[in-house]
Structure formats: C-alpha cells, structure tokens
N, C-alpha and C positions, 0 to 999 in steps of 0.2 A: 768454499764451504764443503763442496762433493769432496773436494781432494783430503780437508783436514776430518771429515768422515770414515772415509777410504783406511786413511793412517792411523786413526782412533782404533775401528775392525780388524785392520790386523796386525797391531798392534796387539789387544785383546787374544784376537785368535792364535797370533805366535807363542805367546806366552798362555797359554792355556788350554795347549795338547795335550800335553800331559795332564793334567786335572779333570778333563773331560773320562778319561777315563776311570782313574779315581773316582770322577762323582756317579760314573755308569756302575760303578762296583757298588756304590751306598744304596741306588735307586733298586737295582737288583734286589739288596738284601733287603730293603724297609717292605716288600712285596706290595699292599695297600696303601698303606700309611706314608705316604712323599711328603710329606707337608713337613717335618723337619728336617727334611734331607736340604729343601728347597732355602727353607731358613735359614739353617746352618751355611748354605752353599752364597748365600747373598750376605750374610753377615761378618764369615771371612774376606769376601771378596771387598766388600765394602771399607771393612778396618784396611787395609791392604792400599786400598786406592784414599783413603785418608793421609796413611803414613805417608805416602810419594806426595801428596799435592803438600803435607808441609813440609817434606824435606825442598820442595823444589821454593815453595815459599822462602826457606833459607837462602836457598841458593840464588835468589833473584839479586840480591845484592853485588854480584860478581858483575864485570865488566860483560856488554853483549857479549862480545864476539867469544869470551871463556866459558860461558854456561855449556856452550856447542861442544866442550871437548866431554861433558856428559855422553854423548853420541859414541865413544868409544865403549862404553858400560855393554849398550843390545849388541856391539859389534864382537867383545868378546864370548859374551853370549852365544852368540849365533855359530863362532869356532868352535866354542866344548860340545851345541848341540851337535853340529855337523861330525865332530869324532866321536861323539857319543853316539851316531846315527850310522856313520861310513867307518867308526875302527872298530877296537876290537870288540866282542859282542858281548864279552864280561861285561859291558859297562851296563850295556843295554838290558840285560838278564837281570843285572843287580839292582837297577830300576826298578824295573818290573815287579821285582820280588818284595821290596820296599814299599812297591806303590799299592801292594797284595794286603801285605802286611798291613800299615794301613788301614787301609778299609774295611779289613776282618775287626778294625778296632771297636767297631757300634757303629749305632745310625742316630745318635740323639744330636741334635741340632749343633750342639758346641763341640763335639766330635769333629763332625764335617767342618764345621770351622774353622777349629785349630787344626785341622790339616791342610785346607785351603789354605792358613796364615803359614804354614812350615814350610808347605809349598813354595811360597810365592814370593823366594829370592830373585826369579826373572822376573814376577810382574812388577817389583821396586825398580830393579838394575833398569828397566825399560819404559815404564811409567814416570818415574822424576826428570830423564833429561826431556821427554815428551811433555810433558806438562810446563818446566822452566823453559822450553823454548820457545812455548807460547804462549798468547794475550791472556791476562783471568777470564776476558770473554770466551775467546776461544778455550780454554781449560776448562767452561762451564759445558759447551760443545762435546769437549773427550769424555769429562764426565759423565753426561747423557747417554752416550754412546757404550759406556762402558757398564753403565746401568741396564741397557738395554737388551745388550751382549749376553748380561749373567742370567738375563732372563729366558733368553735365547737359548742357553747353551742347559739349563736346565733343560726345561722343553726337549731338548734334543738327547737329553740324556735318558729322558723317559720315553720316548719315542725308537729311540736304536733298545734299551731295552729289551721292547716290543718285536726287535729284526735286527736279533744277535748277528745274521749274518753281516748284513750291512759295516758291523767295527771292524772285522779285516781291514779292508778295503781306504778305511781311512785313517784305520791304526801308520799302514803301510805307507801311503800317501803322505798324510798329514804332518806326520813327525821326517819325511823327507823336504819336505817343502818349508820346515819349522825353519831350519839354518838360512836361509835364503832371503826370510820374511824379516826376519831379525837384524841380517846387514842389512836392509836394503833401509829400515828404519834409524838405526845409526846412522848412515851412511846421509840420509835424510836432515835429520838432527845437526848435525856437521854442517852441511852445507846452507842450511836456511838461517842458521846464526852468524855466516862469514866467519868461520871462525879457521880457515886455513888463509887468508887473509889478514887477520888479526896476528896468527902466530906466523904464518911464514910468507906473511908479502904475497900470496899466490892472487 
C-alpha cells in the first residue's frame, strides 16, 4: 500500500512541476480572492484524471503482460523533459514564456482550468499506463492520492506566494529531478506487468 502511495505522489509530483508554477502565477494575480483559482485548479485536474482512468478502462482488455508497454508513454516523457531541462535553453525559455502567457490569461476558475486541461498531455501519457496497470481497487488508492495532491499543491501555491523566494530553489531542483521521477515510473510500469517477458522471454 506505502509503495502504490509512494508511486501515486510522484507520479502526481512529476507531472506537475510545471503547473505548480502556472498555478503560483494565478494565486499571485487573484491577490484576495483564491477561491477560483483553487476551483478552477481542481476542476482541470479532475477532468484530466477522469480522461486516463477511461482511457485505461479501454485498455484493460489487452493481454496483461501488453498493457506494461504503456510504461514507454512516462519513459519518453521523462527524455524530452531531461533535454528540455539539460539541452538547449530555447526550449526552456519558450516554456516559460508560454507558461507567462498563460496565466496573464485571467483568474476565473475555467481559465485555470483549461490550462490545467492544455497542460496536461504528461498527466494522461503517465496517469493511463499507471492506472491500467493496476487493480480498480488499487486505481481507487491513486485516485485518492491524486485528490489529495491537488489539494496539496494548491496550499503550496498559496503559501510560496507568501515566500517568493522560496520558487528558486525548487524551480531549479524540481524540474531537474522531473526526468528521473518519470523513468523511474515507466520503468516501474514495465516491469510489474511482465511485460518484457511476455514480449521477449526475458
């Protein structure tokens, strides 16, 4: 249970460095007023984790040991973020700029939303083979967790806020640590379905 936990968070957390900050740009701008930011930010994320549990509900019908080769989805993932993070820094800049952009967009709840939803072509690629490779029960578990998370990461967005200096620090960190967090859940994925077994006898 600690380990399918564990995998639920950062899961979650890999896929959602990026948006943390996007959602610190929304909580800046709404000054008072969070309570749509907070809506919007739980209502994206929610549709988001809807669309993966029924893409993965598709996918259940595949052979076990094939659902696993889903686990390639976070592993390429986790390459574009690492050269998005270690190559050239166009990449990174033009981000940024987007992720500006963005959030200069409003603060009304379906704003933050639909950028949460625009967002969150990692939280699917990583979310459906996580979800198909495990029990509905357990899929009730990542659920919770992921529920829990949005709640969490809100919180913390209104909190660093409050101690601008504090995003350096994990700007810098966090999105290095992003590539790493994302094989390692692939990688994950892969091996608890047999699924290099299934395809190559190993």
């Amino acid at each position: 249970m600690l380990s399918l936990v564990a995998l639920a968070i950062g899961a979650f957390a890999a896929t959602n460095i990026d948006n943390l900050f996007v959602l610190l740009a929304f909580v800046a701008e709404a000054h008072g007023s969070k309570r749509r930011v907070i809506v919007g930010q739980y209502a994206g994320s929610l549709a988001l984790i809807a669309v993966a549990i029924g893409l993965a509900e598709m996918l259940r019908s595949l052979p076990h040991g094939y659902v696993g080769v889903l686990g390639v989805l976070p592993i390429a993932v986790g390459l574009a973020k690492a050269w998005a993070r270690f190559g050239p820094r166009r990449a990174s800049e033009a981000d940024s700029a987007d992720a500006s952009r963005l959030a200069q967009a409003g603060s009304s709840w379906w704003t933050v939303a639909g950028v949460a939803i625009a967002n969150g072509s990692d939280n699917i690629a990583v979310y459906v083979p996580l979800y198909a490779g495990h029990s509905r029960i357990d899929c009730v578990t990542i659920s919770l967790v992921f529920v829990a998370m949005i709640g969490i990461w809100c919180a913390g967005a209104v909190w660093l806020v409050n101690h601008p200096l504090l995003g350096a620090p994990i700007r810098r960190y966090g999105t290095a640590l992003l590539p790493l967090v994302l094989l390692v859940i692939g990688v994950s994925v892969i091996m608890q379905n047999d699924t290099l077994r299934v395809l190559f006898g190993i």
